[in-house]
C-alpha positions in Angstrom: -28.7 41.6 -2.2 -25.5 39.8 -0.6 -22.9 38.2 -2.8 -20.7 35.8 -2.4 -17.1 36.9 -2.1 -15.3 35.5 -5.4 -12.8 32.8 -5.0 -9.4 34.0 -6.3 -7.6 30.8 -5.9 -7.5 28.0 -9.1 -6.2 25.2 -6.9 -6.8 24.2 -3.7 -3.6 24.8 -1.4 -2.5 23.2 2.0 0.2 25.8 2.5 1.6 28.5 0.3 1.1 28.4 -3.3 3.7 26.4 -5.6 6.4 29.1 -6.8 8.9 26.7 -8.5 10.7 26.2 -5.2 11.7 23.0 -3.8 9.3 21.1 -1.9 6.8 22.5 -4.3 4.3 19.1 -5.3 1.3 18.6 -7.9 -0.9 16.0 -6.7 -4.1 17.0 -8.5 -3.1 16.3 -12.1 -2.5 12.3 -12.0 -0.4 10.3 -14.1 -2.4 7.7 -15.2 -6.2 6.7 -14.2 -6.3 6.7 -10.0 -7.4 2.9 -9.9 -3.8 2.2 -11.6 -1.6 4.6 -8.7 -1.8 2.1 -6.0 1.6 0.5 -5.9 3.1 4.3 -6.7 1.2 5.0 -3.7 2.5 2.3 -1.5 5.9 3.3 -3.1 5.9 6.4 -1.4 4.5 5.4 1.9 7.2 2.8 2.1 10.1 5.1 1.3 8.3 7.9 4.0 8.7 4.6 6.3 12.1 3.8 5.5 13.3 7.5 5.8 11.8 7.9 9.2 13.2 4.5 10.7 16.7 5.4 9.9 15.9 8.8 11.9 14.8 6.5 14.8 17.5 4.2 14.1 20.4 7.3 14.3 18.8 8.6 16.7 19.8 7.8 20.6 17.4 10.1 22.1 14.3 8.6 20.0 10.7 8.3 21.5 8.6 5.6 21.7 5.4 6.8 20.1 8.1 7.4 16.9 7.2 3.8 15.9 3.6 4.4 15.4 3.7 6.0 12.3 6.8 4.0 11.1 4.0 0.8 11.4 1.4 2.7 9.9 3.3 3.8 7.0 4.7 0.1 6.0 1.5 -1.0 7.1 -0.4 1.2 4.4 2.6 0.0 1.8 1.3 -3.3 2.2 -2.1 -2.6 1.6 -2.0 -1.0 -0.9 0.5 -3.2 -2.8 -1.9 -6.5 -1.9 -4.7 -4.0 -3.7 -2.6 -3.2 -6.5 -2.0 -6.8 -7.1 -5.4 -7.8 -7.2 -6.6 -5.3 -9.6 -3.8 -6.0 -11.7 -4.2 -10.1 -11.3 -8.1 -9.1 -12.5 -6.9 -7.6 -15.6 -4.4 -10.7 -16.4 -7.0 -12.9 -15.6 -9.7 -11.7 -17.8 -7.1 -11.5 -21.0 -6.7 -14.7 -20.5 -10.2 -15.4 -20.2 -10.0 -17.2 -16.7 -11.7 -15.4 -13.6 -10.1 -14.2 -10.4 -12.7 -15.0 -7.4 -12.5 -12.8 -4.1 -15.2 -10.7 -2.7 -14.6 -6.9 -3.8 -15.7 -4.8 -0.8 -12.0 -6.1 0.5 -10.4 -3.2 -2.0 -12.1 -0.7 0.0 -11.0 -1.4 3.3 -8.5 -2.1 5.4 -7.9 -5.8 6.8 -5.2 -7.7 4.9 -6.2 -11.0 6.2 -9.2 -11.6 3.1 -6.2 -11.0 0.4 -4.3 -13.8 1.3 -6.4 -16.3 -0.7 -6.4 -14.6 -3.8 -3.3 -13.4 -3.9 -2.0 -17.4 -3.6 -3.7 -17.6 -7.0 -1.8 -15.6 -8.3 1.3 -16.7 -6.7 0.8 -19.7 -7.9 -0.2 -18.5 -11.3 3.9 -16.5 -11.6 5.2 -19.2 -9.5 6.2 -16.9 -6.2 4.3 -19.6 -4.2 7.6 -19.9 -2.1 7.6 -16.5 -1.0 4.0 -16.7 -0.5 4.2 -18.1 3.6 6.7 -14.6 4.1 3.5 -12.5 3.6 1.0 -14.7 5.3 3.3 -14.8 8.6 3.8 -10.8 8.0 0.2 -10.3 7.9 -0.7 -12.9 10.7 1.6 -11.2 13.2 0.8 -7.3 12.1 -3.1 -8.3 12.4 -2.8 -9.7 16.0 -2.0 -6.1 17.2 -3.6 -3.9 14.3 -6.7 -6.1 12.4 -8.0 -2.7 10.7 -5.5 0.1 10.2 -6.4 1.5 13.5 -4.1 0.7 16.6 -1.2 2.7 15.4 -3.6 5.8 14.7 -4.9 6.4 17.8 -4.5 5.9 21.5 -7.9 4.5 22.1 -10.1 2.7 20.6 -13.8 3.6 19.8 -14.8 1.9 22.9 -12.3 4.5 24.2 -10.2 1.4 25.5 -6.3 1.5 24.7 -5.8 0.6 21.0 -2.7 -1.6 21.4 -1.5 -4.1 24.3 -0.2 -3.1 27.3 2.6 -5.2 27.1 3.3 -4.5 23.2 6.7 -4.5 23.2 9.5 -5.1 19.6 12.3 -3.6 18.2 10.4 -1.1 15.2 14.2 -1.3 13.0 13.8 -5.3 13.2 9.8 -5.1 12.0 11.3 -2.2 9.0 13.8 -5.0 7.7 11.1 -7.5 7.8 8.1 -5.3 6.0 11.0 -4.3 3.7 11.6 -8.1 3.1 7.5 -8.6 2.1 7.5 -5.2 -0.1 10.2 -6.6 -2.2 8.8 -10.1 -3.0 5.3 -7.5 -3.4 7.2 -5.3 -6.0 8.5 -8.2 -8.2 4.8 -9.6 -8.3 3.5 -6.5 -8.8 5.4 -6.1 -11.7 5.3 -9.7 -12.9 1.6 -9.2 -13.5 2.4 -5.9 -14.9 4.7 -7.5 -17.3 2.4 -10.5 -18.1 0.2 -8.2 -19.1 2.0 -5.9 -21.9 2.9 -9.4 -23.3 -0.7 -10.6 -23.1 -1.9 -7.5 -25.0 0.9 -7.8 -27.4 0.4 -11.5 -28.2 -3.4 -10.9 -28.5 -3.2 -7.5 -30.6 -0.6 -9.6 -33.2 -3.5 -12.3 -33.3 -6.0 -9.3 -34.3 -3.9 -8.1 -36.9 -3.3 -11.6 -38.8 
């Protein structure tokens, strides 16, 4: 009779187990439930974005394939920011008994385009519909080259054609200022709802207790 040869390791490792060193990280133990970790998520892809264009940026010598995954990271901030939102608008909108209409398949993919209409609602709802047209020109311009998370991934596409324009040309430290720009106005919302929310619970939990 064969046996299996016993698995020695607790945790699954992508590199040398954690030894209370820096750059050790524990990803498996969460924070809070997983559905409420997308804007911490988008946190850190924008600050991985931000780190690497200033590298670009300092750097004379840069390559032009270094803008791919400066896109894709600020690209993946805004996603999952306008998801964040929307989960968070949900739960605002059912304390206060009102309902927030969108299709929900959009939360598990990648286009940005279908969030636009709800996340006017809630624009409206905090009053940010001025800063409202910033996002929709960000998210016109960004889908015109990249409609589904894929053109600064690969090389090709699955038709094994070239994934971006041949003549795609634009300066990456100009598009970093300007996804910056949308990830702040995202942020305060974000936390707007967030905030809306505590004071929601509170007001209704006070009513419970009269």
């Amino acid at each position: 009779m064969t046996t299996k040869p016993r698995n020695t390791k607790s945790k699954p490792y992508l590199g040398s187990p954690p030894r209370r060193r820096r750059g050790d990280v524990d990803l498996g133990s969460g924070w809070q439930s997983p559905l409420e970790e997308f804007g911490a998520y988008g946190d850190a892809f924008r600050r991985a974005g931000k780190e690497l264009t200033q590298s670009l940026n300092n750097n004379p010598a840069y390559q032009h394939l270094d803008a791919c995954p400066i896109v894709f990271l600020y690209r993946q901030a805004v996603e999952l920011n306008f998801k964040a939102i929307l989960r968070a608008g949900q739960n605002l909108f059912d304390l206060d008994g009102k309902a927030l209409s969108f299709n929900e398949s959009i939360l598990v993919q990648h286009s940005l385009s279908p969030f636009l209409a709800p996340l006017r609602v809630l624009y409206d709802e905090l009053g940010w519909s001025s800063a409202y047209q910033d996002c929709v020109d960000f998210v016109g311009d960004l889908e015109l080259v990249d409609p589904i998370s894929f053109s600064f991934r690969y090389p090709a596409d699955k038709a094994n054609g070239r994934a971006l324009p041949e003549d795609l040309m634009f300066n990456v430290v100009d598009f970093a200022a300007r996804a910056e720009r949308v990830l702040d106005i995202l942020y305060e919302v974000l936390h707007g709802i967030e905030h809306r929310i505590d004071d929601t619970t509170e007001m209704l939990s006070n009513l419970g207790d009269d």
